[in-house]
C-alpha positions as CSV (number, residue, x, y, z in Angstrom):
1,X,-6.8,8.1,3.9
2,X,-6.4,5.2,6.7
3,X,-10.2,4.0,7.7
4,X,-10.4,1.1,10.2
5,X,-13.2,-1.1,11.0
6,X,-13.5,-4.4,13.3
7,X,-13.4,-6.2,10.1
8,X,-10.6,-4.8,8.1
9,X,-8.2,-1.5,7.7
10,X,-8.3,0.3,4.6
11,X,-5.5,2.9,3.1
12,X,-6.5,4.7,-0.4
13,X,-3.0,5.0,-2.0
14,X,-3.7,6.1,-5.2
15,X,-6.9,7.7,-6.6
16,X,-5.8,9.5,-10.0
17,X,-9.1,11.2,-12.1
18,X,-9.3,12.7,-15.7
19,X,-8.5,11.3,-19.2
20,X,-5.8,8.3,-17.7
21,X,-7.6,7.2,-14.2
22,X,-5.9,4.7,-11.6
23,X,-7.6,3.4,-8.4
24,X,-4.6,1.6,-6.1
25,X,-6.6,0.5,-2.5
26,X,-5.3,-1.6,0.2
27,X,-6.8,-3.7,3.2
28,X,-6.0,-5.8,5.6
29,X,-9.2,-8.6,5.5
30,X,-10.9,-9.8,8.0
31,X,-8.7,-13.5,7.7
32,X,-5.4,-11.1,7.9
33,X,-4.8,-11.2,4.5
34,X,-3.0,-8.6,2.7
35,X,-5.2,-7.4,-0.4
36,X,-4.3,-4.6,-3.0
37,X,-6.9,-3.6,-5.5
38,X,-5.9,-1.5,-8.9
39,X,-7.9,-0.5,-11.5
40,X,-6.3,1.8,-14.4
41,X,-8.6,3.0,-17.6
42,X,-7.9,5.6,-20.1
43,X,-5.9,5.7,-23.3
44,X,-3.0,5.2,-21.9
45,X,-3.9,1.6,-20.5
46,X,-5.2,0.8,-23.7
47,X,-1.5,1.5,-25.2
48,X,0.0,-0.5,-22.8
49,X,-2.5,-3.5,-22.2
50,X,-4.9,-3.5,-25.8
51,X,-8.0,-2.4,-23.7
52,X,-9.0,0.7,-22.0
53,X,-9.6,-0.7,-18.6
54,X,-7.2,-2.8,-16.2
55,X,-8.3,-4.3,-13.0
56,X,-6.0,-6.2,-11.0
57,X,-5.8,-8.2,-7.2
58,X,-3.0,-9.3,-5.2
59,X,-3.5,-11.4,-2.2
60,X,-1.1,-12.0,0.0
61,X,-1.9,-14.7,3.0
62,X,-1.8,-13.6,6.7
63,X,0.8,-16.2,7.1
64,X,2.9,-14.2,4.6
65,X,2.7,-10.8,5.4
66,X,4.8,-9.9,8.2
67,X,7.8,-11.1,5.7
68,X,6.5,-8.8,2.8
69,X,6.8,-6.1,5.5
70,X,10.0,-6.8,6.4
71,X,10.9,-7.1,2.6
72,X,8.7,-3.5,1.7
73,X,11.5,-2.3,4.1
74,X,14.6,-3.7,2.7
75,X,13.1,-2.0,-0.7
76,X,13.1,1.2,1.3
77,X,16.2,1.7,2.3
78,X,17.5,2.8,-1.2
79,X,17.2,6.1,0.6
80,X,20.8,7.7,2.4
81,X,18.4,8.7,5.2
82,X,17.7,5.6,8.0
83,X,15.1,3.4,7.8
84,X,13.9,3.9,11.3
85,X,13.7,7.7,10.8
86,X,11.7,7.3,7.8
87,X,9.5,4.7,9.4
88,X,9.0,6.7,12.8
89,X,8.0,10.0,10.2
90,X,5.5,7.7,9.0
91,X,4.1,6.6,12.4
92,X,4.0,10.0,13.7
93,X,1.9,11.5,10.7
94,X,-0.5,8.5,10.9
95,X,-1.3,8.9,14.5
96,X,0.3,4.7,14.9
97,X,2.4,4.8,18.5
98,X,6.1,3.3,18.9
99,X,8.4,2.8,20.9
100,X,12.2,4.4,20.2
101,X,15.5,4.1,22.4
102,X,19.2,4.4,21.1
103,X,22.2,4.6,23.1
């Protein structure tokens, strides 16, 4: 779920409970900053990384972000179907206007 506040936006991607749990969050601070949060625990984290809990931040600056975007996108379009339908599907189920024209 999207939540937005004058200080930063928030999306929950990933909230996984029961014997293997994962928390993925994202936000948008305050300074414009891209952050992503992840915290895994559970046996199989333990397999992979020795302990039973894995906690993890990524950062990246506002200065940075609108290239990530553009390169999240480029990652996306492994898909046959076009990137603008898939982005305007997006938009449409998150309630986030645009602007389309062809001709």
């Amino acid at each position: 779920m999207a939540e937005e506040t004058p200080q930063r936006k928030h999306l929950a991607i990933e909230h996984t409970n029961g014997r293997n749990s994962r928390d993925i969050d994202a936000f948008i601070n305050e300074n414009g900053d891209l952050y992503i949060y992840g915290y895994d625990c559970g046996p199989v984290t333990s397999d992979f990384f020795g302990s039973s809990d894995y906690e993890y931040h990524l950062t990246i600056k506002a200065e940075d972000k609108d290239m990530i975007l553009l390169l999240v996108l480029k990652a996306l379009h492994d898909n046959p179907d076009s990137i603008s339908s898939r982005v305007m599907d997006l938009a449409r189920e998150h309630n986030i206007r645009y602007d389309f024209h062809s001709f």
